[in-house]
C-alpha positions as CSV (number, residue, x, y, z in Angstrom):
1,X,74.7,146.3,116.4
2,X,78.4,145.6,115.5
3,X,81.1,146.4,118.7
4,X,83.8,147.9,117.7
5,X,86.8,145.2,117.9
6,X,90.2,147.5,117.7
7,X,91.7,147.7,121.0
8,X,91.6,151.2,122.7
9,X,95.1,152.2,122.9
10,X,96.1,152.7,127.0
11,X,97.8,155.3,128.6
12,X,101.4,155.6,128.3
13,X,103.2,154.2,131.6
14,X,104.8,156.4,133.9
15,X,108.4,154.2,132.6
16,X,107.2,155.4,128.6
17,X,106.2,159.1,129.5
18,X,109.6,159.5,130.8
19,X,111.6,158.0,128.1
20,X,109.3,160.2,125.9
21,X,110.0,163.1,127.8
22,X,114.2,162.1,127.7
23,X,114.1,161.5,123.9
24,X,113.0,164.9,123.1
25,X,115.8,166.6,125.1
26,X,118.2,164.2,123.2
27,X,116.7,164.7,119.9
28,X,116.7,168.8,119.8
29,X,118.5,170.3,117.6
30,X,120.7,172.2,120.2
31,X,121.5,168.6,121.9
32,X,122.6,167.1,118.8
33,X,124.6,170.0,117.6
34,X,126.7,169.5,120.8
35,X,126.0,165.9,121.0
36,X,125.6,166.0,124.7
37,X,122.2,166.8,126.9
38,X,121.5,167.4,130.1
39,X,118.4,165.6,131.9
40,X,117.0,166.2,135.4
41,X,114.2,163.8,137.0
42,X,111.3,165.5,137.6
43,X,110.1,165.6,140.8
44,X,106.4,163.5,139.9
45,X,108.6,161.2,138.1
46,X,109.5,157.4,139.8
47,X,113.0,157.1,141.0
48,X,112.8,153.3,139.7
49,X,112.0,154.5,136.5
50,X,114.4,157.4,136.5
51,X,116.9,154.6,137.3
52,X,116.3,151.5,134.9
53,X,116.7,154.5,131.9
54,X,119.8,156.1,132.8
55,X,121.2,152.4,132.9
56,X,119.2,151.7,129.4
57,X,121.0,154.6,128.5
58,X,124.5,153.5,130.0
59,X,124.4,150.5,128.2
60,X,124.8,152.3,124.4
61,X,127.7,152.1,122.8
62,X,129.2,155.8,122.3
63,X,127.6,156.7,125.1
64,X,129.0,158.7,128.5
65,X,127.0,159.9,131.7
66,X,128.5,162.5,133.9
67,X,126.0,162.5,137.3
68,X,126.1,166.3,138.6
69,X,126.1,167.4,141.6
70,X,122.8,169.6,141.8
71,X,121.0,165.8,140.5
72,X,121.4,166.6,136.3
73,X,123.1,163.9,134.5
74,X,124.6,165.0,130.8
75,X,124.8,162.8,128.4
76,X,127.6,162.7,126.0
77,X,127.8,160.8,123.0
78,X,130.0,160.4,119.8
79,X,129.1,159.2,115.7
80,X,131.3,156.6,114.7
81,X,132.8,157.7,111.5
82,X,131.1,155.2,108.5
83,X,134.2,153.3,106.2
């Protein structure tokens, strides 16, 4: 009998379920209206992941983080005008 030879696709890592989780505030239509969102990290999420995304996210052009008090961080961004 033939085994099945496609790879079964894994779990998301905790790192890919948060960035999931981000990209969805970003993308809503409310959030991209304004062009700014505000994220909070959840409290079964890693800190080290939490971390490495906000400075993924740091490191877009267009791209501003204000850290709140109360542990949000918004996210304000801008559309460069096309020539």
């Amino acid at each position: 009998m033939a085994q099945n030879s496609a790879a079964t696709p894994s779990a998301p890592s905790s790192y890919e379920r948060l960035g999931i989780r981000v990209q969805k505030v970003i993308n809503s239509p409310t959030a991209q209206k304004a062009r700014a969102a505000l994220i909070y990290r959840l409290t079964d999420e890693v800190e080290d992941d939490w971390n490495q995304l906000l400075e993924e996210i740091a490191e877009n052009d267009n791209v501003t983080l204000a850290y709140r008090d109360d542990g949000g961080v918004q996210i304000f961004w801008t559309v460069p005008k096309e020539d």
